[in-house]
gemmi code that builds the backbone of each chain (N, CA, C; Angstrom):
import gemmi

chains = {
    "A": [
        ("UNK", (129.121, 126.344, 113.013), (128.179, 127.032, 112.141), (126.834, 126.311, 112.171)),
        ("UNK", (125.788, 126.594, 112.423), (124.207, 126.544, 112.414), (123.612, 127.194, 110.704)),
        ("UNK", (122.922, 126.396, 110.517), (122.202, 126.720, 109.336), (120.536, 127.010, 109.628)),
        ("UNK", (119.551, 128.090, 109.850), (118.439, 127.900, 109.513), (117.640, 127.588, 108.266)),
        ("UNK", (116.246, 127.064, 108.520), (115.663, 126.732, 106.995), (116.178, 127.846, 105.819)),
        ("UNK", (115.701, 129.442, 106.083), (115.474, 130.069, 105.135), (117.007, 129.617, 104.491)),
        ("UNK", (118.313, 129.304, 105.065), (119.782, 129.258, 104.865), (119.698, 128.179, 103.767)),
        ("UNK", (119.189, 127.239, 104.731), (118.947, 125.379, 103.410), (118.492, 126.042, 101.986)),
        ("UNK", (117.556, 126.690, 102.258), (116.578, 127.187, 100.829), (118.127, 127.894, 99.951)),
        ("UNK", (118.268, 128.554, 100.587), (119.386, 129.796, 100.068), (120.527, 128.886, 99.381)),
        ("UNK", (120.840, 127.671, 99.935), (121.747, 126.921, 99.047), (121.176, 125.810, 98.639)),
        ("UNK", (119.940, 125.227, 98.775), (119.874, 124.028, 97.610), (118.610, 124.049, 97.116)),
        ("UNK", (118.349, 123.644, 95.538), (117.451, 124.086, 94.647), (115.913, 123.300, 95.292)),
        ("UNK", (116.302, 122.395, 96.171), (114.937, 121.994, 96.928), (114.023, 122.578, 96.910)),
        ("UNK", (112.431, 122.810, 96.652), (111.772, 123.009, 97.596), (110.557, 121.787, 97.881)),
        ("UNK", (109.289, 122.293, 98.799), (108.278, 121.623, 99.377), (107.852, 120.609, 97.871)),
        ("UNK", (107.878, 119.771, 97.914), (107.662, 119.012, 98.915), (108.999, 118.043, 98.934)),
        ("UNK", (109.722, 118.613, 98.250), (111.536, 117.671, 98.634), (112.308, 118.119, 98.937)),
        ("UNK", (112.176, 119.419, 99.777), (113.262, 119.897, 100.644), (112.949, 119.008, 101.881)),
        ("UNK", (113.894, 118.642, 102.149), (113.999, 117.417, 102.851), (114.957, 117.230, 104.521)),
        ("UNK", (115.578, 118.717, 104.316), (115.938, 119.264, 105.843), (115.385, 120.410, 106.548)),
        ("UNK", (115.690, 119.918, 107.962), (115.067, 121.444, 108.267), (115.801, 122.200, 108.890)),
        ("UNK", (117.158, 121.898, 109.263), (117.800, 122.761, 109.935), (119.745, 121.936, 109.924)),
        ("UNK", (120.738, 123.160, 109.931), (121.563, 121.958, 110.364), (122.284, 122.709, 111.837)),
        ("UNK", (122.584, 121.413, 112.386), (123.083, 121.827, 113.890), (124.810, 122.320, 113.773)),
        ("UNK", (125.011, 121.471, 112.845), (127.261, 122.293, 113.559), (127.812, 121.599, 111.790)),
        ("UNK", (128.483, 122.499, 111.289), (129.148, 122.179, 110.076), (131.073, 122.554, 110.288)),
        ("UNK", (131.622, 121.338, 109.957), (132.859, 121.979, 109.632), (133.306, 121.802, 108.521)),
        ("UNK", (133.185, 122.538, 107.490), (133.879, 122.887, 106.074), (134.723, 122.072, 105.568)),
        ("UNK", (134.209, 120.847, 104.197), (135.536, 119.989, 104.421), (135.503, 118.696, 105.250)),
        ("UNK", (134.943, 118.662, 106.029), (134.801, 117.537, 107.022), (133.747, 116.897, 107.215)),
        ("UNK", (132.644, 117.491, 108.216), (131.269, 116.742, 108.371), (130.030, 117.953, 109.019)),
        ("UNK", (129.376, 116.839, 109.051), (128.235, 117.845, 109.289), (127.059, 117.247, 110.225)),
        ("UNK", (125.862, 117.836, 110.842), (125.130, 117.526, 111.608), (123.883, 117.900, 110.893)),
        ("UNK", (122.587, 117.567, 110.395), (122.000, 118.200, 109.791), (120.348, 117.457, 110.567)),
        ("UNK", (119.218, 117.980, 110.498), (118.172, 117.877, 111.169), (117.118, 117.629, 110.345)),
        ("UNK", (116.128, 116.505, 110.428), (114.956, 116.422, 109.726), (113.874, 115.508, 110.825)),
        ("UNK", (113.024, 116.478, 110.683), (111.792, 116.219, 111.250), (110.385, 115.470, 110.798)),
        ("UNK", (110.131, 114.449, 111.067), (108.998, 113.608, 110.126), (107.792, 113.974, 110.767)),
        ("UNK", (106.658, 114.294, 110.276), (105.737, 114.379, 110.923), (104.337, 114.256, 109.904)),
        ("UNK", (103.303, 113.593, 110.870), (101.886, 112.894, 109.836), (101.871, 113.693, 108.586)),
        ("UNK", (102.057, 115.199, 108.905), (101.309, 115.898, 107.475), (102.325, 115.673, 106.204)),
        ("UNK", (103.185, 115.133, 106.413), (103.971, 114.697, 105.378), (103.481, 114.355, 104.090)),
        ("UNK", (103.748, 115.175, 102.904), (102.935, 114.356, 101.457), (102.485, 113.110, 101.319)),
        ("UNK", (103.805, 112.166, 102.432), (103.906, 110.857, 101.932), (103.054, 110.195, 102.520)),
        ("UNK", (102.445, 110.600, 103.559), (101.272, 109.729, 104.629), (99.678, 110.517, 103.725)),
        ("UNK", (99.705, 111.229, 103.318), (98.777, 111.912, 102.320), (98.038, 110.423, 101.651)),
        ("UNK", (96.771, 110.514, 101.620), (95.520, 109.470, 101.070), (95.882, 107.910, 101.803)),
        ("UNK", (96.715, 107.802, 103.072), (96.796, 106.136, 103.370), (95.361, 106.163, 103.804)),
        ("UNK", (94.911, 104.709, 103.463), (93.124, 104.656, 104.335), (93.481, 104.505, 105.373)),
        ("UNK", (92.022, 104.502, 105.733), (92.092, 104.486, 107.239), (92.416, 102.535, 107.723)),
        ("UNK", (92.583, 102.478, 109.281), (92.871, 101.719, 109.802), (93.689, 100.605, 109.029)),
        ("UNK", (95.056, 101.094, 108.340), (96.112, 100.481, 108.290), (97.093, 100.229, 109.018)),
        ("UNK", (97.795, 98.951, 109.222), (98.828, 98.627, 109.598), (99.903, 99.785, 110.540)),
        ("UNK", (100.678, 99.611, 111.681), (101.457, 100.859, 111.825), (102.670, 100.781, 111.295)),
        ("UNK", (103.182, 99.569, 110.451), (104.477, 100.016, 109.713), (103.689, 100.847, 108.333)),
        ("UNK", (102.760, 100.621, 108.237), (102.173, 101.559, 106.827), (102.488, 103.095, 107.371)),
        ("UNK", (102.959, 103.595, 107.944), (103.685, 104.794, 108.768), (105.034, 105.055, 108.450)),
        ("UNK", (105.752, 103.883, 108.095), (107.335, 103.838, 108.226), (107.600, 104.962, 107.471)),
        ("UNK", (108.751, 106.287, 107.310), (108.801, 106.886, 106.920), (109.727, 106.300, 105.510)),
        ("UNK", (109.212, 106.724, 104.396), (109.874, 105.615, 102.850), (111.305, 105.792, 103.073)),
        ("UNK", (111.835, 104.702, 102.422), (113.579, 104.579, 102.723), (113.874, 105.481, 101.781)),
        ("UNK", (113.750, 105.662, 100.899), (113.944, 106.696, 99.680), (114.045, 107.810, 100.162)),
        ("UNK", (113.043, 108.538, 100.614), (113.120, 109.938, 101.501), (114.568, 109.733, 102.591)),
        ("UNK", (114.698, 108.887, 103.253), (115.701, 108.857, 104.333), (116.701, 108.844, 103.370)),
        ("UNK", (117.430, 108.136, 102.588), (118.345, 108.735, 101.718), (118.319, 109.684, 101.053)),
        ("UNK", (117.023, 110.365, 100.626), (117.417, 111.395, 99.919), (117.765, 113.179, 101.091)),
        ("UNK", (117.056, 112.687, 102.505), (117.082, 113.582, 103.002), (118.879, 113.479, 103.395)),
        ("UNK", (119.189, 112.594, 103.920), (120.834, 112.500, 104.287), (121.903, 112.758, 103.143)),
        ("UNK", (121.280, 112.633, 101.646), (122.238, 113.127, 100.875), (122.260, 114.561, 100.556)),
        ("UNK", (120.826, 115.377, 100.663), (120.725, 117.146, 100.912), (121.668, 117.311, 102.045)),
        ("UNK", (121.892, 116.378, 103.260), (123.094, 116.916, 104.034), (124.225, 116.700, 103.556)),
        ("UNK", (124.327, 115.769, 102.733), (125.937, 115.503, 101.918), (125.886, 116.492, 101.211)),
        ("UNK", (124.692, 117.283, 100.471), (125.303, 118.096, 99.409), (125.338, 119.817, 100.151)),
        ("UNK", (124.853, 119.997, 101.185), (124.944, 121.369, 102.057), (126.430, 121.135, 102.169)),
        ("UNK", (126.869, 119.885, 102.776), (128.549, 120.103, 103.708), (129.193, 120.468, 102.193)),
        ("UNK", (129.130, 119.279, 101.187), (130.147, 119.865, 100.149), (129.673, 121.213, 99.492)),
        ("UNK", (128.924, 121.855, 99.409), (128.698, 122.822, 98.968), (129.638, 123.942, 99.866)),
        ("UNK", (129.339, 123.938, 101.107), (129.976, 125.233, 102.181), (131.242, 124.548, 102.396)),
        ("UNK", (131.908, 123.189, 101.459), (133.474, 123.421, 101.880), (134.297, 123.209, 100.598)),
        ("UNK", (133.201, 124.473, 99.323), (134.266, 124.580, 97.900), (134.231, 126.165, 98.259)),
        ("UNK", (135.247, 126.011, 97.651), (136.176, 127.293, 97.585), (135.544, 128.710, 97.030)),
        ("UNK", (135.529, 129.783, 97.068), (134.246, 131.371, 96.877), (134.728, 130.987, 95.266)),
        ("UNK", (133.433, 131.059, 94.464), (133.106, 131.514, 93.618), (133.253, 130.349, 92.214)),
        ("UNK", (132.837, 128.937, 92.762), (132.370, 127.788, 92.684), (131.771, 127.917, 92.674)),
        ("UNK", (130.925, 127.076, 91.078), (129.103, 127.114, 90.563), (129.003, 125.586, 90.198)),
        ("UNK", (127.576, 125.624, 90.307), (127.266, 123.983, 90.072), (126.634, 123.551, 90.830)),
        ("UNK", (125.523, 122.835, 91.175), (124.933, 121.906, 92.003), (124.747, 120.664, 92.108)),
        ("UNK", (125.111, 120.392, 93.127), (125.355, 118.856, 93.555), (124.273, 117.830, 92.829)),
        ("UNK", (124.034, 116.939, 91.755), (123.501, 116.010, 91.642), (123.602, 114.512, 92.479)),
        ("UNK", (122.848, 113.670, 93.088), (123.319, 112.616, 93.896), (122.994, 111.747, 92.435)),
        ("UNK", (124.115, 110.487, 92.539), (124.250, 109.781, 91.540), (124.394, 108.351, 91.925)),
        ("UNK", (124.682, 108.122, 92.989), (124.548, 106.557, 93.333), (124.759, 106.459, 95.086)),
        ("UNK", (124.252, 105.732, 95.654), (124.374, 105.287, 96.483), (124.948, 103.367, 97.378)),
        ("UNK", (126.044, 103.243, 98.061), (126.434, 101.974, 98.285), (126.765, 101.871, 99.605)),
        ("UNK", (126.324, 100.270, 99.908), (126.289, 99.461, 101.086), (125.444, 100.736, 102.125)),
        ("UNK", (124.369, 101.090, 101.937), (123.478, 101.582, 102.666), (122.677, 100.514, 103.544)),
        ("UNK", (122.401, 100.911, 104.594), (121.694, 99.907, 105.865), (120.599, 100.839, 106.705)),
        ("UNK", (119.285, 99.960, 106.313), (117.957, 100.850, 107.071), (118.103, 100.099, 108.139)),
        ("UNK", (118.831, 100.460, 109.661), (118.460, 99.536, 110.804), (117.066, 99.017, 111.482)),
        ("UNK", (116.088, 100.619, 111.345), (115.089, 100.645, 111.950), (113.853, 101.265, 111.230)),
        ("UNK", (112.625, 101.501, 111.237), (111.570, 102.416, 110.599), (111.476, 103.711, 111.436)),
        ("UNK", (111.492, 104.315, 110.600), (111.546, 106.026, 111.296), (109.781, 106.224, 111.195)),
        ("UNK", (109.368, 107.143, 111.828), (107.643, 107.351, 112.206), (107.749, 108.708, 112.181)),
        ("UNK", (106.092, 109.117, 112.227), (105.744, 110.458, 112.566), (105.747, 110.666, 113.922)),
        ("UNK", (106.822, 111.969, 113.482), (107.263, 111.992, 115.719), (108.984, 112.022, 115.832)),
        ("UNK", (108.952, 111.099, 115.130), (110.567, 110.943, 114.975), (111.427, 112.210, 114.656)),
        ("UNK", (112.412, 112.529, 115.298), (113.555, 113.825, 114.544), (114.933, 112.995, 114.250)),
        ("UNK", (115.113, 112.788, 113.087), (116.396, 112.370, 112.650), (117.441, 113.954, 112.797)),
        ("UNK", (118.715, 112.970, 112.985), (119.974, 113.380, 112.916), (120.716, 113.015, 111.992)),
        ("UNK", (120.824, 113.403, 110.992), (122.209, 113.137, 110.182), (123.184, 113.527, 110.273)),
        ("UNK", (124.719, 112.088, 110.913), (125.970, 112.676, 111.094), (126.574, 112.610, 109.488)),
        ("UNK", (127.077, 113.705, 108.771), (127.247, 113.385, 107.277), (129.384, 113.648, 107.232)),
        ("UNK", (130.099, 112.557, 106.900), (131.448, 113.058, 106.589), (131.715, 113.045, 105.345)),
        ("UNK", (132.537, 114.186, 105.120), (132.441, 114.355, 103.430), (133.990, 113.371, 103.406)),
        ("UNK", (134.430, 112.141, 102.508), (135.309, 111.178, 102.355), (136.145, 112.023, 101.317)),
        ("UNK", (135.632, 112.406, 100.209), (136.686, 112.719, 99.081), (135.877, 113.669, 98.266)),
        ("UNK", (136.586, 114.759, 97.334), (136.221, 115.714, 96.657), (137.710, 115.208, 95.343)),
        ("UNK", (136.827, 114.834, 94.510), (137.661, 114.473, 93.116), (137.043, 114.462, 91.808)),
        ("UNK", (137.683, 114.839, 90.839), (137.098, 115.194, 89.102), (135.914, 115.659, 89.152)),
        ("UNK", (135.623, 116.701, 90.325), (134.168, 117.152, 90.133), (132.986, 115.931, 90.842)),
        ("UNK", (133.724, 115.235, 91.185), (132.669, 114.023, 92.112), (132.817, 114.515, 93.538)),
        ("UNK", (132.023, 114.091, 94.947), (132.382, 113.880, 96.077), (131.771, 113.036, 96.604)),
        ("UNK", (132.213, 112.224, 97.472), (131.755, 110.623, 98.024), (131.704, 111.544, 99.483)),
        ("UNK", (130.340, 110.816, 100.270), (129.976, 111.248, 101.754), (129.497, 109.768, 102.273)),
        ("UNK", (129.924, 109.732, 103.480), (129.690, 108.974, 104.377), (128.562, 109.537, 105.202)),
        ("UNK", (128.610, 108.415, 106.217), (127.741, 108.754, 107.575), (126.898, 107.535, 108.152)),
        ("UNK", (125.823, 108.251, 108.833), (124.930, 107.774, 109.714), (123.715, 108.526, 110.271)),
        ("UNK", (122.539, 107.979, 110.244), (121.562, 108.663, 110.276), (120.667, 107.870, 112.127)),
        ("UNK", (120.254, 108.738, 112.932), (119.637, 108.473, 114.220), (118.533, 109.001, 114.598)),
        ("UNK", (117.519, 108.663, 115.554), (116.615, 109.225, 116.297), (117.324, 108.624, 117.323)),
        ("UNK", (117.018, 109.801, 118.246), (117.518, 109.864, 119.908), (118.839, 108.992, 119.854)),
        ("UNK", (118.846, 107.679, 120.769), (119.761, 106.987, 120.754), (119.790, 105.761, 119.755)),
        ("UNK", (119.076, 105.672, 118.620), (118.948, 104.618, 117.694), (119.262, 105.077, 117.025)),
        ("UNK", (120.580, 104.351, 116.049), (120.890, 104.597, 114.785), (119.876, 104.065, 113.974)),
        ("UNK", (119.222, 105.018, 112.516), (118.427, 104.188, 112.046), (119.452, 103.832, 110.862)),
        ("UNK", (119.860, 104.524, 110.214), (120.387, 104.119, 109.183), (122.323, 104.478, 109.041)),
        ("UNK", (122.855, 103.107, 108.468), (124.076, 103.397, 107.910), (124.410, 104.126, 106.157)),
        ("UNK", (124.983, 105.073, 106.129), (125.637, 105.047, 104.656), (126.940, 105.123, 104.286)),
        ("UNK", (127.411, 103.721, 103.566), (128.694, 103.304, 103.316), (129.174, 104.481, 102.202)),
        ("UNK", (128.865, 105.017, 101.051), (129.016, 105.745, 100.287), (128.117, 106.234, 99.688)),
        ("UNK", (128.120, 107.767, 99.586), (126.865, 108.202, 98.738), (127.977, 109.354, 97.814)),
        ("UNK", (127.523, 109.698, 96.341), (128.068, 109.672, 95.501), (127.489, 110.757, 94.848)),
        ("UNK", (127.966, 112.004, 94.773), (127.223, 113.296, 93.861), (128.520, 113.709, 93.134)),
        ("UNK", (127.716, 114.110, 91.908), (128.409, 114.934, 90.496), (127.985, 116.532, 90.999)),
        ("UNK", (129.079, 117.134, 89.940), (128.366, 118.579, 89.920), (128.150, 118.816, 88.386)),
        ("UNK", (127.353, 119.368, 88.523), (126.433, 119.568, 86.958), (126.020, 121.316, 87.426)),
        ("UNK", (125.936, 122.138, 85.905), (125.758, 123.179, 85.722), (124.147, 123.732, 86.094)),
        ("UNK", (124.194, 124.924, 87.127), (122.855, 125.316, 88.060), (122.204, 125.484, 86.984)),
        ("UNK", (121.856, 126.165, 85.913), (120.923, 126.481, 85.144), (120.770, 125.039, 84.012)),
        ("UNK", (121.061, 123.695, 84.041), (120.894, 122.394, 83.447), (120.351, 121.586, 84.908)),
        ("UNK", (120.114, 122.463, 85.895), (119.276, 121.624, 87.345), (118.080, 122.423, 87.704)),
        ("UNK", (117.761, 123.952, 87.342), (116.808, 124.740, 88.168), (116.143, 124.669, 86.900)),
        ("UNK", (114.724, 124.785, 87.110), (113.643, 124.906, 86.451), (114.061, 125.684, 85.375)),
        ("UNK", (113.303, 125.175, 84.134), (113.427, 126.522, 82.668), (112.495, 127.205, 82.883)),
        ("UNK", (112.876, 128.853, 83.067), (111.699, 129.803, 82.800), (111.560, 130.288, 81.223)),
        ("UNK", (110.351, 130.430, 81.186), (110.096, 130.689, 79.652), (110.229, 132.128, 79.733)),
    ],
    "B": [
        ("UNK", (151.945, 85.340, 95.572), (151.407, 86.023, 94.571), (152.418, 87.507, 94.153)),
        ("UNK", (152.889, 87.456, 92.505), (153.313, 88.391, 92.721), (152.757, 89.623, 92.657)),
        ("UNK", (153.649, 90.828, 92.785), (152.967, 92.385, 92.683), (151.890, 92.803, 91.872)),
        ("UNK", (152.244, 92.185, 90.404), (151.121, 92.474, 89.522), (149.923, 91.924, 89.761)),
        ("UNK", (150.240, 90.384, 89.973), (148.796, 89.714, 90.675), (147.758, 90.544, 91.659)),
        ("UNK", (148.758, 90.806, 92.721), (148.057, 91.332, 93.881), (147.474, 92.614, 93.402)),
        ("UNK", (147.929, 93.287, 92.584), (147.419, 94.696, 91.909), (146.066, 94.253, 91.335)),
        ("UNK", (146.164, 93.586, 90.289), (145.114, 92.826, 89.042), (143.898, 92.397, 90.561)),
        ("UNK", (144.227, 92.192, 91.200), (143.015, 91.389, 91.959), (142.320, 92.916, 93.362)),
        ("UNK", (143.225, 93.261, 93.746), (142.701, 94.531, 94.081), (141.788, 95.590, 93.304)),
        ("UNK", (142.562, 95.835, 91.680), (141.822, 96.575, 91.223), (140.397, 96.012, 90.413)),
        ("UNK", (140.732, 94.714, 90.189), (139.553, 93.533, 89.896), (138.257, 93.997, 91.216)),
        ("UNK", (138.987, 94.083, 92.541), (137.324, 94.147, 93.355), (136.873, 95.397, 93.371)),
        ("UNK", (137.697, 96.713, 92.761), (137.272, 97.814, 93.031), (136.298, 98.021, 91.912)),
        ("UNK", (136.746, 97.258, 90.666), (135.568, 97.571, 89.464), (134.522, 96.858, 89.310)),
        ("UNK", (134.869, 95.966, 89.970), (133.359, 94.678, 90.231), (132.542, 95.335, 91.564)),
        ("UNK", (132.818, 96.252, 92.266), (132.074, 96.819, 93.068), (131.269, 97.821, 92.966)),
        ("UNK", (131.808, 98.909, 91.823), (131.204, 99.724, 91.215), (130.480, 99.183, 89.941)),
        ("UNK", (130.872, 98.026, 89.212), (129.651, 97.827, 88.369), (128.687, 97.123, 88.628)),
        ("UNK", (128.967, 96.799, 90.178), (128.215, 95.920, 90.905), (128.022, 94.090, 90.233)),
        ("UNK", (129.392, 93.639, 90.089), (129.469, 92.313, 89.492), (130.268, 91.417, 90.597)),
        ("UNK", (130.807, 90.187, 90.454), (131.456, 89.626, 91.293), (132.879, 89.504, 90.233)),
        ("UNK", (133.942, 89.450, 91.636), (135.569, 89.733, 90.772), (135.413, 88.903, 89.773)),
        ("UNK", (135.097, 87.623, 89.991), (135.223, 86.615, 88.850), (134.660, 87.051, 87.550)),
        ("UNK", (133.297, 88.111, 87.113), (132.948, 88.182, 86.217), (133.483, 89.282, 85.433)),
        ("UNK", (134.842, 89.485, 86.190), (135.529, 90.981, 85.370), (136.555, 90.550, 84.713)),
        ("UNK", (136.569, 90.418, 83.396), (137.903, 89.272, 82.562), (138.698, 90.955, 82.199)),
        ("UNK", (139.728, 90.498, 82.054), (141.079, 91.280, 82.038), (140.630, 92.115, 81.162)),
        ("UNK", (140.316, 91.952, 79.696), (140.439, 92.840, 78.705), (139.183, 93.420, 78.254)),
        ("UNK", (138.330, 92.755, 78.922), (136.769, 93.308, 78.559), (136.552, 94.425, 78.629)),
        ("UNK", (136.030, 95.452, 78.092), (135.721, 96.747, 77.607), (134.341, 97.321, 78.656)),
        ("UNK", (134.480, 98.019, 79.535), (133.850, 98.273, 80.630), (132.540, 98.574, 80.079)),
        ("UNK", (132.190, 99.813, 78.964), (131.138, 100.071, 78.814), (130.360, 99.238, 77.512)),
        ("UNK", (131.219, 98.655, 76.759), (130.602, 97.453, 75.541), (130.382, 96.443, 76.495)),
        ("UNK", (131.156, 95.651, 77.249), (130.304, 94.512, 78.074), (129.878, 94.805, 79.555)),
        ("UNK", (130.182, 95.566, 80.396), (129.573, 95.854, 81.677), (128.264, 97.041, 81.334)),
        ("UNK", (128.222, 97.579, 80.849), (127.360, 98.818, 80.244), (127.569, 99.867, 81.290)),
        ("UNK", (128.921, 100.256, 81.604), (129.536, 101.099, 82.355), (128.929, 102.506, 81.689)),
        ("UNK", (129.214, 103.468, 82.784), (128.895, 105.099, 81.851), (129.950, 106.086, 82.853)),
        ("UNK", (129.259, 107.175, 82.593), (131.138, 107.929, 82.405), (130.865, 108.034, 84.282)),
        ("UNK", (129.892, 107.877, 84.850), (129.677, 108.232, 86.475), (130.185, 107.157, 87.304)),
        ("UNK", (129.995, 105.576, 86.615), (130.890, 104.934, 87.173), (132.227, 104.844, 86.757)),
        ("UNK", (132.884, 105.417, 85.772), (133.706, 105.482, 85.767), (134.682, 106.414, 86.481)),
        ("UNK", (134.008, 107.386, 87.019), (135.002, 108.387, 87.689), (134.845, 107.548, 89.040)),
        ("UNK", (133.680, 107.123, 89.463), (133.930, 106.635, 90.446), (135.428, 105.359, 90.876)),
        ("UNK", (135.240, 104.701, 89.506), (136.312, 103.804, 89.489), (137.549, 104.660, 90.425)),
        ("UNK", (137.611, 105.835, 89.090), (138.990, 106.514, 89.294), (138.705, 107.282, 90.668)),
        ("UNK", (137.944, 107.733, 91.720), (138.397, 107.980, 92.682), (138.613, 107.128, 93.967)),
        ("UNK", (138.134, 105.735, 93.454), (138.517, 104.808, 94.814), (139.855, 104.308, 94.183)),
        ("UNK", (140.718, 104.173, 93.236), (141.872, 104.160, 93.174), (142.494, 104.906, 93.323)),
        ("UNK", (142.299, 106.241, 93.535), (143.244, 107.515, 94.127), (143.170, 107.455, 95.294)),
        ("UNK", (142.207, 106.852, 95.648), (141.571, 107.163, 97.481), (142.974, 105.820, 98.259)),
        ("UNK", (142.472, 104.448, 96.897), (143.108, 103.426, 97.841), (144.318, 103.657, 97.442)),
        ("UNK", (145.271, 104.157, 96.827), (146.730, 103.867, 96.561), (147.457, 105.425, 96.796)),
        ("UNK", (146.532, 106.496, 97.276), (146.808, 107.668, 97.098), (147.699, 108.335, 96.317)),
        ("UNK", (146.934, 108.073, 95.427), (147.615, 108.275, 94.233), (146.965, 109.739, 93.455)),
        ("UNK", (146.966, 110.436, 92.418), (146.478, 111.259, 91.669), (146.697, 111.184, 90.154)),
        ("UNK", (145.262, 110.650, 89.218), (145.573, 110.459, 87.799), (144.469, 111.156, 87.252)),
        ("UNK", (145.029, 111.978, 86.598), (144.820, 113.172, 85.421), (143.380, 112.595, 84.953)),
        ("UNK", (142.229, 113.348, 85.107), (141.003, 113.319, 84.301), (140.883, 112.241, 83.022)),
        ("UNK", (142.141, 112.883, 82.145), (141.987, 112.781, 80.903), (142.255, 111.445, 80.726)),
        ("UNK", (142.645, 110.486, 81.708), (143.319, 109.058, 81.265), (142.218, 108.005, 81.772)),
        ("UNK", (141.011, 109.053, 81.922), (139.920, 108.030, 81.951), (139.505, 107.092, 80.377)),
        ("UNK", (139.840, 108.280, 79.190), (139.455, 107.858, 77.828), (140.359, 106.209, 77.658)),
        ("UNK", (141.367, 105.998, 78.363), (141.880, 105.016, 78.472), (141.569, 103.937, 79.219)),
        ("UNK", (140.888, 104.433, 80.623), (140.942, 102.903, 81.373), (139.374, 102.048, 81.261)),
        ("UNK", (139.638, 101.800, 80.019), (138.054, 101.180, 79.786), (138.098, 99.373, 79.889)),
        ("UNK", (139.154, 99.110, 80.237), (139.170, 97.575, 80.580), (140.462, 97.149, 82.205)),
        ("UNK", (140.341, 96.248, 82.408), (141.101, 96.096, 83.755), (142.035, 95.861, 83.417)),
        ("UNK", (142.626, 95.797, 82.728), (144.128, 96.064, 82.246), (144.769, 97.074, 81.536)),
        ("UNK", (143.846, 97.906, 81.047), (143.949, 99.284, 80.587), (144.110, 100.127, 82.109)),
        ("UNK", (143.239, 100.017, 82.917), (143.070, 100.560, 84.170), (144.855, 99.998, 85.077)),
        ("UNK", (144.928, 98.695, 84.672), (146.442, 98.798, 85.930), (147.235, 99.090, 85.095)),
        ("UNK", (147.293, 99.601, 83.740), (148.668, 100.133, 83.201), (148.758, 101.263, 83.539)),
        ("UNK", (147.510, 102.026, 83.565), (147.199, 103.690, 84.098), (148.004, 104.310, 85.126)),
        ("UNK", (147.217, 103.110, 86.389), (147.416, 103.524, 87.530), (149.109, 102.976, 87.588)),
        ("UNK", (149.467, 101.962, 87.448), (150.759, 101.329, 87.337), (152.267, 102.461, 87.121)),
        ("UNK", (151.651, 103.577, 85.512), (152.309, 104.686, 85.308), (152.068, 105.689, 86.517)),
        ("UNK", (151.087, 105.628, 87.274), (150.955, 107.262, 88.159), (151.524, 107.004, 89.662)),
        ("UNK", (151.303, 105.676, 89.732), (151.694, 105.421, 91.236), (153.192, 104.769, 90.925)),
        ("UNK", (153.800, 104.407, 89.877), (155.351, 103.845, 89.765), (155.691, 102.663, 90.160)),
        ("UNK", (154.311, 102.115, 90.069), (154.609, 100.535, 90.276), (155.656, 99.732, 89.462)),
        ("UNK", (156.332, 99.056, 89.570), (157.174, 97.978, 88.382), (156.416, 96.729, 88.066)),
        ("UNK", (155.539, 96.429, 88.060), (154.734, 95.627, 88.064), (154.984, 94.854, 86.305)),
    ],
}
model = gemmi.Model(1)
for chain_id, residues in chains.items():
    chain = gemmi.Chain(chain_id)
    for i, (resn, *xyz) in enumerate(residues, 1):
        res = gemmi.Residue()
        res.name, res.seqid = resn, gemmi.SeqId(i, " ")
        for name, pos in zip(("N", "CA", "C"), xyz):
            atom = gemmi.Atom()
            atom.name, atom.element = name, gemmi.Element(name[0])
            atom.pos, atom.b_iso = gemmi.Position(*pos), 0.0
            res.add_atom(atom)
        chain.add_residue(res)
    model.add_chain(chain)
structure = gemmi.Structure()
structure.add_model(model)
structure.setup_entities()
């Protein structure tokens, strides 16, 4: 299974400027997932650096790299609960995470995401995050609740 | 070391990992959220790396109970049938 953007939108309350994937490549329900994010200059986050800084002042923030690999933890568990399951994934902790390398503008990460356990309404995801042949990042456990969609999506008045 | 030991010290690193302490600073009877300032997210977490490691399955509701590390191996002790 392939996911396009408009698909990401369609299942998680993300949007610009923290939707944070752009595509996913192969999902198996339950198991793991492949999911795609693309960094590039116009990024919010490179937004007002001055000029002639440093080139790790580029590094793409570690924060974003976890938060983009846990939108792939919460796509896989989302497409492997059962029809007519409500709730959206909150991420709630993260452990023994490892930034190997700095990701740049240019870079296309891969997130390999395995979903470990689905329990009391929690699910723990594993993985590993790459450009080309460099792993950049390890994640030992990442950790989402489900909490009620209308106590996560915006209040309309 | 006997069974119970080896239990007490297993489940000692699983809660010092999630409250992020070292085993040594987890005393037997201490009250997870009065002295660790535990909350109910690490606590489920507790309870699913002890289902995960002993494959075991314990009922939601016996979280209101495992609020100290010896509250926690009597829990699990009843679900997995340890004699400990």
């Amino acid at each position: 299974m392939r996911l396009g953007h408009g698909e990401l939108r369609a299942l998680l309350p993300h949007r610009y400027p923290m939707l944070l994937l752009d595509r996913v490549d192969s999902v198996e329900p339950g198991v793991s997932l492949e999911a795609v994010k693309a960094v590039t200059g116009c990024e919010p986050c490179y937004r007002g650096i001055a000029e002639g800084q440093a080139p790790d002042r580029y590094a793409y923030p570690a924060s974003l790299l976890i938060e983009s690999f846990g939108q792939g933890a919460a796509v896989l568990w989302l497409l492997s609960r059962g029809p007519g399951t409500t709730g959206l994934p909150m991420f709630t902790a993260a452990r023994d995470c490892v930034l190997l390398r700095p990701v740049y503008p240019g870079d296309v990460i891969r997130h390999r995401v395995r979903l470990e356990q689905v329990v009391h309404g929690a699910a723990f995801a594993t993985g590993s995050s790459w450009v080309g042949t460099d792993q950049v990042a390890e994640f030992g456990s990442m950790m989402a609740v489900v909490r009620p969609a209308d106590a996560v999506a915006e209040r309309k008045r | 070391m006997s069974d119970r030991d080896q239990h007490m010290a297993e489940l000692r690193e699983i809660v010092a990992e999630v409250l992020e302490l070292e085993p040594e600073e987890v005393a037997d009877t201490a009250d997870f959220v009065e002295e660790y300032e535990a909350d109910s997210l690490r606590a489920i977490e507790i309870l699913a790396r002890i289902e995960k490691k002993y494959k075991v399955e314990i009922p939601q509701a016996e979280l209101n109970e495992m609020r100290s590390l010896k509250a926690v191996h009597e829990v699990v002790a009843r679900h997995a049938g340890w004699q400990d």
